[in-house]
C-alpha positions as CSV (number, residue, x, y, z in Angstrom):
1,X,-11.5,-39.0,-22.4
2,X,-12.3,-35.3,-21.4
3,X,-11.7,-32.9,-23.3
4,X,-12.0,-28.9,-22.6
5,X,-11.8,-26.3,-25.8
6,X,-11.6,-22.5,-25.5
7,X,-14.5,-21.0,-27.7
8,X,-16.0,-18.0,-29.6
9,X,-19.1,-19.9,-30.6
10,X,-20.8,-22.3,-28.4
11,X,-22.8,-24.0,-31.2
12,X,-20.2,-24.2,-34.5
13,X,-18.2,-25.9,-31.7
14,X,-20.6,-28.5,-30.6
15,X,-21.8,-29.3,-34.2
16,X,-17.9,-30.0,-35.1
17,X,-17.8,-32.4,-32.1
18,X,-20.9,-33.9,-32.6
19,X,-19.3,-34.7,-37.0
20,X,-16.5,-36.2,-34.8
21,X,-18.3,-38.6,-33.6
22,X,-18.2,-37.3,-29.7
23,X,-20.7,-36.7,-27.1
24,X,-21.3,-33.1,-25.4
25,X,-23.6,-33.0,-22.4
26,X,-22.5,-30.0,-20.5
27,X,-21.1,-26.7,-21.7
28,X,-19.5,-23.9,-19.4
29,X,-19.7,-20.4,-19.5
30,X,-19.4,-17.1,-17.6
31,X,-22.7,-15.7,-16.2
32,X,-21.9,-12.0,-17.1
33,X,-23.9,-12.2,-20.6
34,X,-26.6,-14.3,-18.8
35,X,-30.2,-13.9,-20.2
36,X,-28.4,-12.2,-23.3
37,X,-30.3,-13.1,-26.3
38,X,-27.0,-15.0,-27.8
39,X,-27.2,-16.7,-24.9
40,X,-31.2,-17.6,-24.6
41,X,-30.8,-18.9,-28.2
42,X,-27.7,-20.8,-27.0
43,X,-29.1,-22.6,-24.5
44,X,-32.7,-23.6,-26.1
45,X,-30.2,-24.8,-29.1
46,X,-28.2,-26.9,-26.3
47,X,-31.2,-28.0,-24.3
48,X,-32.5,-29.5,-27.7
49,X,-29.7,-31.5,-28.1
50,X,-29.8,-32.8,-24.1
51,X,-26.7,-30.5,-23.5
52,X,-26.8,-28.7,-19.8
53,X,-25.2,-25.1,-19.5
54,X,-23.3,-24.4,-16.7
55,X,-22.6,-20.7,-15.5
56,X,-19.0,-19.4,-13.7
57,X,-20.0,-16.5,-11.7
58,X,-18.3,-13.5,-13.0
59,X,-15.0,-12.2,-11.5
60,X,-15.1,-8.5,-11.0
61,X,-11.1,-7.8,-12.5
62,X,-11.0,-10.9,-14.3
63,X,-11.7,-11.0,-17.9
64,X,-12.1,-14.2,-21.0
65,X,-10.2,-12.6,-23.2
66,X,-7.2,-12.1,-21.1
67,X,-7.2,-15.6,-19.8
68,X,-7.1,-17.0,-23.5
69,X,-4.1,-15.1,-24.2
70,X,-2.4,-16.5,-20.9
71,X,-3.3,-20.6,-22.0
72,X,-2.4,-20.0,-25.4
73,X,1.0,-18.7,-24.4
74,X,1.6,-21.5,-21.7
């Protein structure tokens, strides 16, 4: 089955999957914090584990925050 989760923290996530007995192999994210150290140590955490990011290019306007309130109001 796929699944898709809203998340602060891309690895606390991933290693509460991975107790649960399922399988990651790609995690998404928006591109505007690209190359951010977070995000370097991220991805060589992810890469370790044979998990591929994958970058949303960043809406000018459109915001994370704002689109978790809207799906966890619908």
């Amino acid at each position: 089955m796929d699944e898709a989760y809203i998340i602060e923290n891309g690895i606390e996530l991933i290693e509460k999957l991975a107790a649960d007995g399922k399988n990651v192999n790609e995690y998404y994210r928006g591109d505007d914090g690209f190359g951010s150290p977070e995000q370097v140590r991220e991805n060589e955490w992810m890469a370790a584990r044979g998990i591929e990011p994958v970058y949303f290019t960043h809406t000018p306007g459109i915001h994370s925050a704002e689109l978790r309130v809207i799906i966890k109001n619908t």
